[in-house]
C-alpha positions as CSV (number, residue, x, y, z in Angstrom):
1,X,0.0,0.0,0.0
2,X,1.2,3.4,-1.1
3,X,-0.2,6.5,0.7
4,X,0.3,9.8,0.1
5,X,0.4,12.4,3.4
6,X,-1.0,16.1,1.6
7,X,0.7,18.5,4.0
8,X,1.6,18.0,7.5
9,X,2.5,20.4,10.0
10,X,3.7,22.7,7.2
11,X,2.2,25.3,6.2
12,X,2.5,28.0,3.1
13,X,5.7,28.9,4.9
14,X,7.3,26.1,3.9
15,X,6.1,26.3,0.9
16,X,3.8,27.1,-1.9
17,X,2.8,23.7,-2.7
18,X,1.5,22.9,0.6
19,X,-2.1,22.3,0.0
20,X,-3.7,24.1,3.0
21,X,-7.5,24.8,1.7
22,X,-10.6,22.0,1.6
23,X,-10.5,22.7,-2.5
24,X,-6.5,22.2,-2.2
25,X,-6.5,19.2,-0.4
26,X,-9.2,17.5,-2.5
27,X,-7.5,18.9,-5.8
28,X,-4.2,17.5,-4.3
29,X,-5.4,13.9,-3.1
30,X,-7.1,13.4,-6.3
31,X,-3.9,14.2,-8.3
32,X,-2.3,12.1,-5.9
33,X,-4.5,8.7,-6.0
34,X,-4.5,9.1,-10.3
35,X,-0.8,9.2,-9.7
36,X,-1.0,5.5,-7.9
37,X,-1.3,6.5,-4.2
38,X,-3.9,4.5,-2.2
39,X,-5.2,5.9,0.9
40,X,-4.8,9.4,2.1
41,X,-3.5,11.1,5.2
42,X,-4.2,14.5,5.5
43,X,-3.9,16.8,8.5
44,X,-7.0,19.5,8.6
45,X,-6.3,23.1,8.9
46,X,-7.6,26.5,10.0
47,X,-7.8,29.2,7.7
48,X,-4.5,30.5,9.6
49,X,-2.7,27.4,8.5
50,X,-3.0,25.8,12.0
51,X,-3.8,21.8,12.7
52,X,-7.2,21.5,13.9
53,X,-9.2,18.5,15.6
54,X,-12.2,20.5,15.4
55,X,-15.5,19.1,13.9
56,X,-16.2,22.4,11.8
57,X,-12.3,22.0,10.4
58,X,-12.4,18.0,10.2
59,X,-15.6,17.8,8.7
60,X,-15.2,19.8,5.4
61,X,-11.8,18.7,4.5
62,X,-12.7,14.8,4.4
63,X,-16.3,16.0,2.7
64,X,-14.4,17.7,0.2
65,X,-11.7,14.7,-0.3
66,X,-14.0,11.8,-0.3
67,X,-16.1,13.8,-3.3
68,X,-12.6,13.9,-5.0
69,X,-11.5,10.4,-4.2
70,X,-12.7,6.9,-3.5
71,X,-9.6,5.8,-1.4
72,X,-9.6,5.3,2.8
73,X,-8.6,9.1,4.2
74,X,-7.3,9.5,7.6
75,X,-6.4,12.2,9.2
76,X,-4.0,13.5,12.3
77,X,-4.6,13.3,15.7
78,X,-1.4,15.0,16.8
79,X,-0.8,16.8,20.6
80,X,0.7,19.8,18.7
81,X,-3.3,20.3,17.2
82,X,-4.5,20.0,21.2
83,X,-1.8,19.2,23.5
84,X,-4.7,18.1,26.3
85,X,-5.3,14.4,25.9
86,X,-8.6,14.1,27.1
87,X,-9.4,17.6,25.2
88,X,-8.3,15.4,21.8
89,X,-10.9,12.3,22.8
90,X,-13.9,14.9,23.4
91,X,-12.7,16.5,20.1
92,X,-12.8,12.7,18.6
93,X,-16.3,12.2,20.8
94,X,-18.2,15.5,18.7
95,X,-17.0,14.9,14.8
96,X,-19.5,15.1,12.5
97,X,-18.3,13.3,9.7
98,X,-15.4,10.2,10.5
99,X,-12.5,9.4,8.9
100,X,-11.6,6.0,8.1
101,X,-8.6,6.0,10.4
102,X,-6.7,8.3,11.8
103,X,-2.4,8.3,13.1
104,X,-2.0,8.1,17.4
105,X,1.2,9.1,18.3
106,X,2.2,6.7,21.1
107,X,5.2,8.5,22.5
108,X,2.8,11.5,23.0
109,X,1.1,11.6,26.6
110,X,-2.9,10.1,26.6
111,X,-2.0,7.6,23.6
112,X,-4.4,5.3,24.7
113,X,-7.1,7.6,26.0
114,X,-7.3,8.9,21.8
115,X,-6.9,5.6,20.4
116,X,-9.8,4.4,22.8
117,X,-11.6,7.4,21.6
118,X,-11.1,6.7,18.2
119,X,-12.3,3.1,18.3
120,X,-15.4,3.5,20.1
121,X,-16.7,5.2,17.1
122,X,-15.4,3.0,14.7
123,X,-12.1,5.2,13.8
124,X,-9.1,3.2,12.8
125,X,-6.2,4.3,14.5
126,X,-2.6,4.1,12.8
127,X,0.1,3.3,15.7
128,X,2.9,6.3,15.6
129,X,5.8,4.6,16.3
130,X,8.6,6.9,16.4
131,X,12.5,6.0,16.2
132,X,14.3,7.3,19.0
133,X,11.1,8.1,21.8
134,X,9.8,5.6,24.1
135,X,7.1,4.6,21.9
136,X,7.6,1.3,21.0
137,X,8.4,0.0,24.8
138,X,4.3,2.0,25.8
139,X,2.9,0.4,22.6
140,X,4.0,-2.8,23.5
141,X,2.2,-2.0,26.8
142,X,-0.9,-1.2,25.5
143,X,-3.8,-3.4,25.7
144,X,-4.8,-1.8,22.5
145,X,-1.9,-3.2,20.4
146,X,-3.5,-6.2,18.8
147,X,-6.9,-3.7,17.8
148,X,-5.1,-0.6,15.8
149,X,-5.4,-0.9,11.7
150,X,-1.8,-0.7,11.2
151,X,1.7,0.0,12.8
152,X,3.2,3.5,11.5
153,X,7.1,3.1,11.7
154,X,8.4,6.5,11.2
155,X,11.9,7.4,11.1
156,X,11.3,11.1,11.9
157,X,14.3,12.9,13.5
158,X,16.8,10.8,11.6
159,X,17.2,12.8,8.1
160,X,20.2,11.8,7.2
161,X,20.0,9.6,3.9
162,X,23.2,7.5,4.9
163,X,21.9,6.4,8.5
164,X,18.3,7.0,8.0
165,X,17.8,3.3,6.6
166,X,19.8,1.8,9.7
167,X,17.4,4.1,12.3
168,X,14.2,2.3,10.3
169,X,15.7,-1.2,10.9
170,X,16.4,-1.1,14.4
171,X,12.3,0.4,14.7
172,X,11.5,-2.2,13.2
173,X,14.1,-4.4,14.9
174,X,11.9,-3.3,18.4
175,X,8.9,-3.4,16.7
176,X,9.0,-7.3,16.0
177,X,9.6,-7.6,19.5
178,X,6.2,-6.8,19.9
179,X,3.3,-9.3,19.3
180,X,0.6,-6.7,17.6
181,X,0.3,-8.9,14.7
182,X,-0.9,-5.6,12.5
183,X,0.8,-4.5,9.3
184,X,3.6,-2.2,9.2
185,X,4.0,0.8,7.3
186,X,7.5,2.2,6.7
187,X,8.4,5.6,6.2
188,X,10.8,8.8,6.9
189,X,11.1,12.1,6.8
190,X,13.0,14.8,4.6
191,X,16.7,13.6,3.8
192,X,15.5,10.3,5.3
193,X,12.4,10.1,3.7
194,X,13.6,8.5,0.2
195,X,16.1,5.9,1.6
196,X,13.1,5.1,4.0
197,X,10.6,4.5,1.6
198,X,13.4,2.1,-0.9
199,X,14.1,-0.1,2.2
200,X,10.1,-0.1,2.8
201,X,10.2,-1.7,-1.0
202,X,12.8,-4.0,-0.8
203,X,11.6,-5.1,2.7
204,X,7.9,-5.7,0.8
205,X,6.3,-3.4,3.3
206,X,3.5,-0.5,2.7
207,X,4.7,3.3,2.6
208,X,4.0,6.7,1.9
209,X,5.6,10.2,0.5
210,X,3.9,13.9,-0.3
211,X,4.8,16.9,1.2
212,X,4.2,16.3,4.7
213,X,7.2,14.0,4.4
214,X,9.4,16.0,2.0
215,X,9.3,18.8,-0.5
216,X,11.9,17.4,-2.8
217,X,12.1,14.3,-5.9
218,X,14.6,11.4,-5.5
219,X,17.2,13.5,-7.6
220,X,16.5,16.9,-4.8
221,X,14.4,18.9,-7.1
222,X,11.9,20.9,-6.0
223,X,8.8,18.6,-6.2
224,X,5.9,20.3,-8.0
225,X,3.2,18.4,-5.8
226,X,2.1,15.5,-4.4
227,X,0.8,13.8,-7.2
228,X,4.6,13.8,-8.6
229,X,6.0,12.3,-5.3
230,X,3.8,9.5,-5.2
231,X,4.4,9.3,-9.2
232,X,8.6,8.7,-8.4
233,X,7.6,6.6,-5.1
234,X,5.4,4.1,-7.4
235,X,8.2,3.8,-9.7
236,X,10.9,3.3,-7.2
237,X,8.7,0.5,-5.7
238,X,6.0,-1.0,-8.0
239,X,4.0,0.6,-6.1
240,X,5.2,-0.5,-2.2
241,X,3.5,-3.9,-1.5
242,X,1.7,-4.1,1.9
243,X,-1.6,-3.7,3.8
């Protein structure tokens, strides 16, 4: 499985591809998914730019990407949006429209309080694992292992392209000493993110690339959008096979 994140934390300071708007992120992810990706993840913003768990933000964005796409979307659930853990689950408790999944970061304090959220109402939650935090040792913790949708191993503060690969295999090194029994999917960010995402293809395990992950092609041009990333991902991989 190949899936494309739209945009991330960053915002139209980063750059001018970012899509930011409900009209830019459906434009974007149907680009994207005619390009090869096949599942979205896509973090809703504020008209300021800012990631929002609210249901008046939430709601629009996956309206507006679902008309544009017939693909799984997910979304973030990240503390930097609302740092309060209990504030994220009542945020989770009053959406209006679900996504189909959305990303947990386990080193972040409350994981299990917004994964527990998400599941009650039928959410699937993607298992942040991050290189280099304690996440891996609370996930393996967590009662809630064996129920998330899939495993998110992200190799996020390595960005070095030489070590990045190395950081990814000793995640996943911890991660198989955890019995979850849920698919993995590989990935890492800027420098990192291409090495990351050829080791997710030769290891035979699902990925993803767009902007939120980096804002250049394999050869460190600027990429145009995300429709071009997961256009170079495909070809690097066949397409990353996977859940």
């Amino acid at each position: 499985m190949l899936q494309v994140c739209l945009n991330g934390a960053r915002t139209a300071a980063d750059s001018g591809v970012v899509p930011l708007t409900p009209a830019a992120l459906a434009d974007a992810a149907r680009r994207a998914v005619a390009a090869g990706a096949q599942d979205v993840h896509v973090h809703p913003k504020t008209p300021c730019g800012e990631d929002s768990l609210s249901p008046r933000v939430v709601g629009p964005v996956l309206e507006a990407i679902r008309e544009a796409v017939d693909v799984p979307v997910g979304v973030t659930t990240g503390a930097w949006a609302e740092p309060d853990p209990g504030r994220r689950a009542e945020r989770i408790a009053s959406w209006t429209v679900l996504p189909d999944h959305a990303s947990v970061n386990w080193h972040e304090s409350g994981a299990d309080t917004v994964a527990e959220a998400l599941l009650a109402r039928g959410v699937g939650v993607e298992a942040g694992i991050w290189a280099g935090t304690p996440a891996a040792a609370r996930f393996a913790a967590s009662p809630l292992a064996p129920r998330v949708l899939r495993v998110l191993a992200e190799v996020i503060d390595d960005t070095d392209p030489a070590t990045a690969p190395t950081t990814a295999r000793a995640l996943l090194a911890d991660l198989a000493r955890v019995p979850h029994g849920r698919p993995v999917l590989l990935h890492g960010y800027d420098g990192g993110a291409w090495p990351v995402l050829r080791l997710a293809g030769e290891l035979g395990l699902a990925s993803r690339i767009g902007i939120e992950d980096t804002l250049t092609l394999p050869d460190g041009a600027p990429a145009a959008d995300n429709a071009r990333l997961i256009a170079c991902a495909a070809e690097l991989t066949g397409g990353v096979p996977g859940a």
